[in-house]
C-alpha positions as CSV (number, residue, x, y, z in Angstrom):
1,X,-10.8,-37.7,19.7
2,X,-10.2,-37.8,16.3
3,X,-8.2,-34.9,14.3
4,X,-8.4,-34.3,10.8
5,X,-5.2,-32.4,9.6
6,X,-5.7,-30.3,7.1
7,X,-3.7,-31.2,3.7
8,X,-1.0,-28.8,2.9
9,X,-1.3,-25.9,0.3
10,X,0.6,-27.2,-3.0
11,X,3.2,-24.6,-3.7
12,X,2.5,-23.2,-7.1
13,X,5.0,-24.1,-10.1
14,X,5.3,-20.1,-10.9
15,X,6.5,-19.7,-7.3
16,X,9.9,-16.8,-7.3
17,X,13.0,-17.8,-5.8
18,X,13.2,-14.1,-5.5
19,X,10.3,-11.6,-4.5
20,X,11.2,-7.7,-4.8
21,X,9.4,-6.2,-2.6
22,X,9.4,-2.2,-3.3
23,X,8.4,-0.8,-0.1
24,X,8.0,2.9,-1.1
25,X,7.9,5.7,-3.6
26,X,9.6,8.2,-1.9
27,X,13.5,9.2,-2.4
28,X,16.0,12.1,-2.0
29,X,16.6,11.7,-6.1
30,X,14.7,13.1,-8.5
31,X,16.7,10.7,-11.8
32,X,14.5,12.2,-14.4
33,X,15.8,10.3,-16.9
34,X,15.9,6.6,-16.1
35,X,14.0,5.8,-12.7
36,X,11.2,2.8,-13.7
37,X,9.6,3.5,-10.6
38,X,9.2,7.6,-11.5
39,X,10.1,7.7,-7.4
40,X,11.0,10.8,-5.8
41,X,11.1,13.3,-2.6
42,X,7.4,13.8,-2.9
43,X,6.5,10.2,-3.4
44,X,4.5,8.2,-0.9
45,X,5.2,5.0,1.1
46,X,2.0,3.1,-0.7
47,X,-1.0,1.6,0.1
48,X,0.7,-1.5,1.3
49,X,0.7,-1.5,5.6
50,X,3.6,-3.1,7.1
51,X,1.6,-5.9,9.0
52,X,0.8,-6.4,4.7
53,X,4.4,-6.7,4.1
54,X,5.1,-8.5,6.7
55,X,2.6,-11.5,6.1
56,X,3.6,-11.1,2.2
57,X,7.4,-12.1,3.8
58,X,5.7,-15.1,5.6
59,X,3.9,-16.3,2.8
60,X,7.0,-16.2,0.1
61,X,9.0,-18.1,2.7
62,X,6.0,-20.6,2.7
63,X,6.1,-20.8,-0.9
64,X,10.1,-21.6,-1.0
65,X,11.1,-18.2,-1.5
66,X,15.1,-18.0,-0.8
67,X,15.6,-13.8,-1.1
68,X,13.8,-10.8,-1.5
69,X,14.7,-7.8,-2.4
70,X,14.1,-4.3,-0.2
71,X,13.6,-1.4,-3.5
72,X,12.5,1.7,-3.8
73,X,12.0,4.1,-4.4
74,X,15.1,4.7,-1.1
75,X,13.7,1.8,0.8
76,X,15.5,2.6,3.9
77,X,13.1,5.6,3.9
78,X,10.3,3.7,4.8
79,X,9.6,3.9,8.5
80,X,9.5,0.6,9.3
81,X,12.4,-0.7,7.3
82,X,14.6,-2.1,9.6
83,X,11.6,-4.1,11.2
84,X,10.9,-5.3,8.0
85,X,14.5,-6.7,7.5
86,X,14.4,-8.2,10.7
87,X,11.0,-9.8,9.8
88,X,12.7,-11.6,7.1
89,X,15.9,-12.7,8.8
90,X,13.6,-14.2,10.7
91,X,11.4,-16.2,8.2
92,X,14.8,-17.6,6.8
93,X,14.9,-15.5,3.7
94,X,18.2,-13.3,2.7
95,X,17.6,-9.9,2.0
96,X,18.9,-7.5,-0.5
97,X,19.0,-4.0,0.1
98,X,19.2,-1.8,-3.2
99,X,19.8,1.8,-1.3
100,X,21.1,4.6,-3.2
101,X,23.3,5.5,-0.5
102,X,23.1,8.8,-0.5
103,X,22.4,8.7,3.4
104,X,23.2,6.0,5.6
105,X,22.0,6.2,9.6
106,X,24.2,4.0,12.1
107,X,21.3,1.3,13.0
108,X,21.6,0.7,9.7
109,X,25.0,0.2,9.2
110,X,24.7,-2.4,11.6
111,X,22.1,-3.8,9.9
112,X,23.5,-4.3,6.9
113,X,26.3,-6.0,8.3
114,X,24.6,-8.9,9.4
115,X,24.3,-12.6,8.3
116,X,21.8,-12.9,5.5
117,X,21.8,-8.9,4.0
118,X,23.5,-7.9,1.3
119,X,23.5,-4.4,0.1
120,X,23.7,-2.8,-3.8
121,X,23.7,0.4,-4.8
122,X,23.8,2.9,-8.1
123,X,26.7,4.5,-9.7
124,X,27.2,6.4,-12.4
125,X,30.1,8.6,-13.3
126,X,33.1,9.2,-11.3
127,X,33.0,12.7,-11.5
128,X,30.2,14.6,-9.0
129,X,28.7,17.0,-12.2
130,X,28.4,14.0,-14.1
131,X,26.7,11.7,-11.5
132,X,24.7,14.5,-10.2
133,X,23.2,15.2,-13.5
134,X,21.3,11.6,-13.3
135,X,20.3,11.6,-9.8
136,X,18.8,15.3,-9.9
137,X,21.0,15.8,-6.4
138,X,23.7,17.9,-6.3
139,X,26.0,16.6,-3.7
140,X,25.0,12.6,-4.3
141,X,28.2,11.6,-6.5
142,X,30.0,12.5,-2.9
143,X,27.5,11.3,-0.5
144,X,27.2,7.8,-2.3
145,X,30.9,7.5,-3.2
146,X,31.4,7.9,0.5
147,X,29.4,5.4,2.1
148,X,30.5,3.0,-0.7
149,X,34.0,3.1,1.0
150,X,32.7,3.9,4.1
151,X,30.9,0.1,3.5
152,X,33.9,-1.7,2.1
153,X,35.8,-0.4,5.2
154,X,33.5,-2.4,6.9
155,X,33.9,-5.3,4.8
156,X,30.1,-5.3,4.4
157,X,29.8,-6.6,0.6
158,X,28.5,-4.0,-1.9
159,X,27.2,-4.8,-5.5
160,X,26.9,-1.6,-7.9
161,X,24.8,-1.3,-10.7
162,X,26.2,1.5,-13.5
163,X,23.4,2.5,-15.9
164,X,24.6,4.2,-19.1
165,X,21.8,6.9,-18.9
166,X,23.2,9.9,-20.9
167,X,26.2,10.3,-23.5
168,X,29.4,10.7,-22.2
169,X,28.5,9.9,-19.3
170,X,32.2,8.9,-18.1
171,X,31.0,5.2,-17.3
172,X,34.1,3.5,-18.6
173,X,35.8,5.8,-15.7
174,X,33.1,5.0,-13.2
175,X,33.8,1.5,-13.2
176,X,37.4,2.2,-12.7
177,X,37.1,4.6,-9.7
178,X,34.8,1.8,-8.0
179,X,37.7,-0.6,-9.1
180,X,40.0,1.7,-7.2
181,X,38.1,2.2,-4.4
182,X,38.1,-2.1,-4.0
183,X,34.7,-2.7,-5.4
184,X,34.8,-6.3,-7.8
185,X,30.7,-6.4,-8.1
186,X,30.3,-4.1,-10.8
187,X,27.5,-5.1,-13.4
188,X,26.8,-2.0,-16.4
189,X,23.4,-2.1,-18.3
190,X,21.4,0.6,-20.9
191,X,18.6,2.2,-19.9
192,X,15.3,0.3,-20.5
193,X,11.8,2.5,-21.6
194,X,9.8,2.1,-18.4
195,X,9.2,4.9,-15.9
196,X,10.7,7.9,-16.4
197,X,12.5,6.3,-19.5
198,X,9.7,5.9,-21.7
199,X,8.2,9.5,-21.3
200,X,8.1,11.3,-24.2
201,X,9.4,8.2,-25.9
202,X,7.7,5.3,-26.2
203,X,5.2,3.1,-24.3
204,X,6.8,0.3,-22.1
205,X,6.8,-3.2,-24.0
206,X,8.3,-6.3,-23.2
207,X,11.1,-5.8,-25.6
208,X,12.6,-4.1,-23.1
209,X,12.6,-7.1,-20.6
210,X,15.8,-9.7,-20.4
211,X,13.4,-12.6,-20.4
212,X,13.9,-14.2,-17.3
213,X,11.1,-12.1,-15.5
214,X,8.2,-14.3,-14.0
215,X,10.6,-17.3,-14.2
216,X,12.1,-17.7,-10.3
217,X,11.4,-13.6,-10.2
218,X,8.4,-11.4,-9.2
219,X,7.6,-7.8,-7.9
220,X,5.1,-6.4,-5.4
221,X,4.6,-3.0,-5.7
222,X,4.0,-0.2,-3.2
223,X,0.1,-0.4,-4.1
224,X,0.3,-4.3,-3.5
225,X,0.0,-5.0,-7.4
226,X,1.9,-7.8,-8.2
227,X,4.3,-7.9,-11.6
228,X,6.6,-10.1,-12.8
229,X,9.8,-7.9,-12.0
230,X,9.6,-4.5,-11.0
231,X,10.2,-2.8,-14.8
232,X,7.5,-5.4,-15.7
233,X,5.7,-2.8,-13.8
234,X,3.2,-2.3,-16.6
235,X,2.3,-6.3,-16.3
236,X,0.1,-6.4,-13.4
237,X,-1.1,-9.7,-13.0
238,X,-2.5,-9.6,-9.2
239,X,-3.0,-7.7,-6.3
240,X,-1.7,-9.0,-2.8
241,X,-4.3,-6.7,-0.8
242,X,-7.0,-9.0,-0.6
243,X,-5.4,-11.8,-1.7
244,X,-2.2,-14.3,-0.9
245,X,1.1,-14.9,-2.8
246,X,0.0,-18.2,-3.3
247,X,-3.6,-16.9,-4.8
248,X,-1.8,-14.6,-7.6
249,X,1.0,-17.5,-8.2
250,X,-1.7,-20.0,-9.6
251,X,-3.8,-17.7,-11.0
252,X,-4.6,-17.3,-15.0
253,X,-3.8,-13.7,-14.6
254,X,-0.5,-14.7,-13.9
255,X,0.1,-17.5,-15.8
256,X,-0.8,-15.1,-19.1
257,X,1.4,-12.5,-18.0
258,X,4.3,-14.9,-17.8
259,X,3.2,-16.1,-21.3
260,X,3.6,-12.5,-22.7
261,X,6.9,-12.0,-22.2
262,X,9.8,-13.0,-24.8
263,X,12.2,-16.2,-23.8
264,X,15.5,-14.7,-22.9
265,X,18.3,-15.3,-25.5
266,X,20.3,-16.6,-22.7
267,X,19.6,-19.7,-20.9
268,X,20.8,-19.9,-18.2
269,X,21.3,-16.5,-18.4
270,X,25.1,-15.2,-17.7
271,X,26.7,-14.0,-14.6
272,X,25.9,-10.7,-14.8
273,X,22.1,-11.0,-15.4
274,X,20.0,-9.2,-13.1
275,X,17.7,-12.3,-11.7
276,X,21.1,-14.0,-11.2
277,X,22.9,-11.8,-9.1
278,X,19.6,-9.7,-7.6
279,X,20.7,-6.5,-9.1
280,X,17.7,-5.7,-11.3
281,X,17.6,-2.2,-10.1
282,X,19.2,-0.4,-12.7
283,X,17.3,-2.5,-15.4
284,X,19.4,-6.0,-15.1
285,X,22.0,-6.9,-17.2
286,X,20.7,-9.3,-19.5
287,X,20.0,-7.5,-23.1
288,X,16.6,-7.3,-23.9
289,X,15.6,-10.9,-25.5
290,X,14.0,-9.1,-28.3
291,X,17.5,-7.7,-29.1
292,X,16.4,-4.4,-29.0
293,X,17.7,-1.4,-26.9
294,X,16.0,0.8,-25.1
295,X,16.6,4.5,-25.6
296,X,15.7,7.6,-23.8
297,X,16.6,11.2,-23.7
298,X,16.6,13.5,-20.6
């Protein structure tokens, strides 16, 4: 008997070394004046299954995908999280985890402290009026400052993100209480005009992008529309319900969106660039590669 083996799927040239992946929409936050993903208490999970997001895992590690990235939204709110973690331990892929922290359960503790997850998290004052102010959450300055030591006790790695959201917003003094605490990750970054940022303000454009996104770095969003970062959000340039990875990668659609978006001023970008070091969820690190900031008012 003879078998004919079907030839292998090309991997397409736009594949992402990393894939965020934002699982859901809801959050115990309300951060009115920065969020890009306008996320929230009363925010869903999606449209997106987990048997979805679980074959999207499978096919990014078919495609040469090293890490993803589990956002949010909180994306340890979404009920199936930790299966979805484990899904991609066990496709090969490392996993991110940007969590704000605010609660921690003790599965997940454990969770994050294995081989292949890294966690990240949000900071932005050192002072609990003036962090509470962004997140909308009185008591979060505490709850998140806690289980950031509560994680280095652990010696579970922690990378924090400090966006400079309002005025005097104490960041300068934020960065030194994390330094004080033992924390050596700390990346700072403006706001950028997507999300809540640009209401009121103006629409999102790709001045506000570093450059890098669509260039080893994509997004699927909780409605399965795929973007080439997740505050490219307003760059859809596929949908993964109905469709593969590999589908959207070579598509036109895709291949224009990348097109559309300014060369970043630095190449290679520097260390503390947000495709670099995965911590795009405050809105990267790079500047803008227009060289224009972003602004916003609360």
């Amino acid at each position: 008997m003879t078998v004919t083996l079907e030839p292998p799927v090309a991997k397409p040239p736009n594949a992402p070394e990393l894939l965020e992946l934002e699982i859901t929409r809801r959050c115990q936050l309300t951060c009115r004046s920065h969020c890009y993903a306008e996320a929230g208490p009363t925010q869903g999970h999606g449209t997106m299954t987990t048997d979805e997001w679980k074959r999207i895992i499978s096919e990014a590690a078919a495609l040469g995908t090293e890490r993803i990235q589990l956002i949010g939204g909180e994306p340890t709110l979404h009920p199936d999280f930790a299966e979805l973690v484990e899904h991609a331990l066990a496709s090969g892929l490392k996993v991110l985890v940007y969590s704000n922290l605010y609660h921690v359960r003790a599965e997940h503790w454990e969770l994050f402290a294995r081989p292949g997850v890294s966690l990240a998290t949000s900071y932005y004052a050192d002072t609990d009026d003036g962090h509470d102010q962004v997140t909308g959450r009185t008591g979060s300055h505490a709850a998140t400052r806690a289980n950031i030591i509560e994680a280095h006790r652990r010696g579970i790695h922690v990378r924090v993100g400090i966006v400079d959201v309002l005025e005097r917003q104490r960041v300068a003094e934020a960065r030194a209480d994390l330094q004080s605490l033992g924390i050596t990750d700390i990346h700072t970054d403006r706001v950028r005009a997507v999300g809540n940022a640009a209401k009121g303000t103006t629409l999102p454009s790709t001045s506000a992008l570093c450059g890098r996104c669509a260039n080893g770095i994509a997004a699927v969003l909780s409605d399965g529309t795929v973007t080439p970062c997740v505050l490219g959000r307003f760059l859809p340039a596929g949908h993964v319900q109905g469709n593969t990875l590999h589908g959207v990668f070579s598509s036109p659609s895709w291949r224009q969106v990348a097109a559309s978006i300014p060369a970043s001023r630095h190449d290679p970008c520097g260390p503390d660039c947000g495709p670099n070091d995965d911590s795009c969820k405050g809105g990267g690190t790079c500047d803008p590669a227009s060289g224009l900031t972003a602004t916003t008012t609360d």
